[in-house]
C-alpha positions in Angstrom: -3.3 -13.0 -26.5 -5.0 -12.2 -23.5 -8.6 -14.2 -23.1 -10.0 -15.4 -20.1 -13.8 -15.0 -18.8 -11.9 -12.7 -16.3 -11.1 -12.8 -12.6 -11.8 -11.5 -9.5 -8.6 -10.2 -7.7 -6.1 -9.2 -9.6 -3.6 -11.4 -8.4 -2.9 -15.1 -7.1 -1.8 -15.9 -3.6 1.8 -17.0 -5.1 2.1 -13.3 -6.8 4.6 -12.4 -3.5 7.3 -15.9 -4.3 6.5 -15.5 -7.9 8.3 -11.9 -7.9 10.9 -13.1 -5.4 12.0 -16.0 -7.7 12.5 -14.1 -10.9 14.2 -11.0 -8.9 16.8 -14.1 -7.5 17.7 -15.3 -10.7 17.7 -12.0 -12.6 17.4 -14.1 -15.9 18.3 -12.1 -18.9 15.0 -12.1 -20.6 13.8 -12.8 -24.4 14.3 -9.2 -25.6 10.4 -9.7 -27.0 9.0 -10.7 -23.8 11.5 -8.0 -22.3 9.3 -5.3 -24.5 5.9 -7.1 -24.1 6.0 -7.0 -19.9 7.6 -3.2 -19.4 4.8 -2.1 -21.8 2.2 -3.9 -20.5 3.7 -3.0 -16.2 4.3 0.5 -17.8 0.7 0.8 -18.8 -0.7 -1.1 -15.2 1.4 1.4 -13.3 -0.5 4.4 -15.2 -3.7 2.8 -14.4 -3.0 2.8 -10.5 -3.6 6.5 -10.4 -7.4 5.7 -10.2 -7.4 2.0 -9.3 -5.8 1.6 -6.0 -7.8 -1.8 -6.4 -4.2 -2.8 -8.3 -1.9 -0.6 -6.9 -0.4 -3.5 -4.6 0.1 -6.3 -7.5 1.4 -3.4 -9.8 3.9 -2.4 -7.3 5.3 -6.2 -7.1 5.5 -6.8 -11.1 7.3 -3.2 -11.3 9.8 -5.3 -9.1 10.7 -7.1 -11.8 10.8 -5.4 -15.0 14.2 -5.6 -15.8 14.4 -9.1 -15.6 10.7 -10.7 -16.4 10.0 -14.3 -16.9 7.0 -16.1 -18.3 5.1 -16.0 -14.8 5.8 -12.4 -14.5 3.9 -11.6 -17.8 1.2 -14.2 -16.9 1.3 -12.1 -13.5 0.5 -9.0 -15.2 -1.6 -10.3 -17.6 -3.9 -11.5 -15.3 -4.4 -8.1 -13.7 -4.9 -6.8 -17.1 -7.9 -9.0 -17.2 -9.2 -8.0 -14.1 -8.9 -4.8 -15.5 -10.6 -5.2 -18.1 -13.3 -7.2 -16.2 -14.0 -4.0 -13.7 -14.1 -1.0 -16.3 -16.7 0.2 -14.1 -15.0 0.5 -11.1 -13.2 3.5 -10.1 -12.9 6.1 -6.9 -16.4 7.4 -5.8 -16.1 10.7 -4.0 -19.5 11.9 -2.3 -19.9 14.9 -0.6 -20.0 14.6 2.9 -21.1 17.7 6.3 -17.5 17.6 7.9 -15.5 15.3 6.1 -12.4 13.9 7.9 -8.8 13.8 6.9 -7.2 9.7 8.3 -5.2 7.0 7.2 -4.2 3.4 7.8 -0.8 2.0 7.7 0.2 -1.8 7.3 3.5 -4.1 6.7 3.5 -7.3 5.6 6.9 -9.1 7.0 6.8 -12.3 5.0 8.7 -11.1 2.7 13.2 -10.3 2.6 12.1 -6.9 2.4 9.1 -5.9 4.4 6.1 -4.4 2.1 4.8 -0.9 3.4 1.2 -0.1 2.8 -0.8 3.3 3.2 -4.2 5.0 2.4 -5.3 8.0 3.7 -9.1 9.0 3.7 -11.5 12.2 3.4 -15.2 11.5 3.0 -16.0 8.3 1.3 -12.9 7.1 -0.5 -9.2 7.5 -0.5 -7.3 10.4 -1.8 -3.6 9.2 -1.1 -2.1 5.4 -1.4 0.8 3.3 -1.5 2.5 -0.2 -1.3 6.4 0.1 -1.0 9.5 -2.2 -0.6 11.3 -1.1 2.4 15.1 -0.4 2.2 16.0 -2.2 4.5 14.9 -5.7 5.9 13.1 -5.9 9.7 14.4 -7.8 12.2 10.7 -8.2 13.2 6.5 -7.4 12.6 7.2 -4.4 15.2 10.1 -3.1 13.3 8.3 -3.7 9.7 4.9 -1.6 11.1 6.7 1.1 12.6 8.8 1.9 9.5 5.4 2.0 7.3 4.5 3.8 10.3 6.6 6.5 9.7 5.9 6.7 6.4 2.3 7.2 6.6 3.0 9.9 9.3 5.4 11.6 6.7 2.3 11.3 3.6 -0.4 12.3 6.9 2.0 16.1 7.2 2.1 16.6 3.5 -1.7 16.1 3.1 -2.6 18.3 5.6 0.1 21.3 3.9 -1.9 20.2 0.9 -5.4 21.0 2.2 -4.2 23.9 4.3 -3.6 25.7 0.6 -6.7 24.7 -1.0 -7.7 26.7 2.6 -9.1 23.3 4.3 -6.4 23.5 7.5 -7.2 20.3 9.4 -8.5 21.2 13.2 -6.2 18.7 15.7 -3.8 15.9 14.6 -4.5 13.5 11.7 -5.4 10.2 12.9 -3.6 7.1 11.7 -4.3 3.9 12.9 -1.9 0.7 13.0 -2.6 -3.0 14.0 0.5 -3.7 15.7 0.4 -2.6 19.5 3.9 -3.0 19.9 4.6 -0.1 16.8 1.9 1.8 18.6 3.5 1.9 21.9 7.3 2.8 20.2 5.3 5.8 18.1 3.6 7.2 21.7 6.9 7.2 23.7 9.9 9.0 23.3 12.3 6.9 25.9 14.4 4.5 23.4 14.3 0.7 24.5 16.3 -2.2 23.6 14.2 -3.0 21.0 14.2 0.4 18.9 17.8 1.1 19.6 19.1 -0.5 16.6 16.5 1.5 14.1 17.5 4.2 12.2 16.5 7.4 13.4 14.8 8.3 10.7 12.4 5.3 11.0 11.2 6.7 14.2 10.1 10.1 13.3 6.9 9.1 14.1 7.6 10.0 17.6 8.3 13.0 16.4 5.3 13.9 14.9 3.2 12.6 17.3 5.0 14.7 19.8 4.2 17.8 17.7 0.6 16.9 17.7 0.7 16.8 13.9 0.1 13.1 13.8 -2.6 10.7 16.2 -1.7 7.1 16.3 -5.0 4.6 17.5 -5.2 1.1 17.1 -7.2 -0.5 14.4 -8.1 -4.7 14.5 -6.3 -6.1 11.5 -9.4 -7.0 10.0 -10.5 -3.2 9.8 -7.2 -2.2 8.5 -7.6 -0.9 5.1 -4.0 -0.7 4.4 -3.9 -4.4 4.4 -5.3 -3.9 1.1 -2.0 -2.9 0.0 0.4 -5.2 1.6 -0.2 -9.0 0.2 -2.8 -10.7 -1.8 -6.0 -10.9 -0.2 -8.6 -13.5 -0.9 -12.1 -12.8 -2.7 -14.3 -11.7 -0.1 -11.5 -9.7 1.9 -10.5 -7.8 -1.1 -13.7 -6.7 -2.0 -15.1 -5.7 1.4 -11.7 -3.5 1.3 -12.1 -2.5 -1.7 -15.8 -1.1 -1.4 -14.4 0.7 1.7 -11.6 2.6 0.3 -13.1 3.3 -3.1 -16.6 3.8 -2.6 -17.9 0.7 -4.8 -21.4 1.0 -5.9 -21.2 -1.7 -8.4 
C-alpha cells in the first residue's frame, strides 16, 4: 500500500535513468504489476490536466507503461503521494487590467532523446503546458532548444486562433522566451549555417513564424525560465519558486 508522511517534489533526481533503464530492457512485466502501474500512470496522466506541478514526472512514467518494473511503480507511487500531500494545490487564475498572452520553452539534452518543455501564460498562471520526448535525438543543446523551440512557437499560433474566437485577438506577436542564445539567434535569422543545415525543415519553422510576426523570441536567464519546470527534476526550493509562478500558489 501506499504510506509515506509524504514528499515534496514529486519525483527523485534518478526519475530521468530510472525510466531509461527499464525502457532498455523492455522486461516483460508481472501481469499484476503490469495492471497496478497503467492504472495508477493512467490515473496521474488525468490528474496533469490541473496539476502541471506533475506533468513532467507523469510524462517520463507514461514512457514506460508497457514494460514497468518495480522502480517504475515506486516512481509513480511516490508522485501519487505528493499528490495526495498537495490536495490543495491547483491553477489560481486572478483577474488581471490587460492580461498578456507568453510562453517559455526549454530542452533538457541529457537524455538519448532530448525532453521538450513548454508553458504558456495569461494573467497569473498558465493556460497551456507540456513536456515531450523528441523524435529525434540532438546532436547538440542548440539543436535540442530550437526543436522545443518550434514547438512552443507552433502551441503560441494555436492559442492565439483560440483567443481570437472567444474575440480576445492578441495585439502584436506572442512572446516566447528561450535560454539558449545560440537557438535564439537560428529562430531571428533566415540565412541557413553550417550548424542548422542538417535539421529538418520542419524544426525550423520558428523562423518562419517569427518572420510572419506571429511569434517574438527574447531571451530569458535559465533561472527565470519557467519551462525548466517541465524538463528534469528540479530540487525543493527550485520547484516550488516555479511552481508558485506558473500556478499561482497561495498555499
Amino acid at each position: 500500500g501506499v504510506t509515506h508522511a509524504g514528499y515534496k517534489v514529486p519525483a527523485d533526481k534518478d526519475l530521468p535513468s530510472i525510466v531509461i533503464s527499464a525502457a532498455e530492457k523492455k522486461t516483460v512485466p508481472d501481469p499484476q504489476l503490469l495492471q497496478r502501474c497503467q492504472c495508477l500512470i493512467g490515473s496521474l496522466m488525468f490528474a496533469t490536466n490541473a496539476r502541471p506541478d506533475i506533468q513532467y514526472t507523469v510524462s517520463q512514467l507514461a514512457r514506460c507503461m508497457a514494460w514497468p518494473d518495480a522502480n517504475i511503480e515506486a516512481a509513480a507511487e511516490r508522485c501519487l503521494i505528493y499528490l495526495i500531500g498537495t490536495q490543495d494545490l491547483g491553477l489560481h487564475y486572478e483577474r488581471v487590467a490587460d492580461p498578456k498572452l507568453f510562453g517559455c520553452s526549454d530542452a533538457n539534452w541529457c537524455t538519448r532523446q532530448s525532453t521538450s518543455g513548454c508553458a504558456f501564460k495569461i494573467g497569473t498562471a498558465i493556460i497551456s503546458y507540456f513536456s515531450k520526448k523528441q523524435g529525434h535525438i540532438s546532436l547538440s543543446t542548440f539543436e535540442a532548444e530550437i526543436s522545443a523551440g518550434t514547438l512552443a512557437a507552433c502551441e503560441a499560433v494555436h492559442l492565439r486562433s483560440l483567443l481570437a474566437s472567444l474575440g480576445y485577438k492578441p495585439k502584436g506577436p506572442t512572446i516566447i522566451k528561450i535560454d539558449n542564445t545560440a537557438a535564439l539567434r537560428v529562430a531571428e535569422d533566415p540565412v541557413m549555417h553550417d550548424k542548422t543545415k542538417h535539421i529538418l525543415r520542419k524544426e525550423l519553422k520558428i523562423r518562419e513564424l517569427v518572420e510572419s510576426g506571429e511569434v517574438k523570441v527574447e531571451y530569458v536567464e535559465s533561472l527565470k525560465n519557467f519551462a525548466d519546470f517541465f524538463t528534469k527534476p528540479l530540487p525543493r526550493k527550485e520547484f516550488e519558486s516555479f511552481r508558485k509562478e506558473i500556478m499561482n500558489d497561495t498555499a
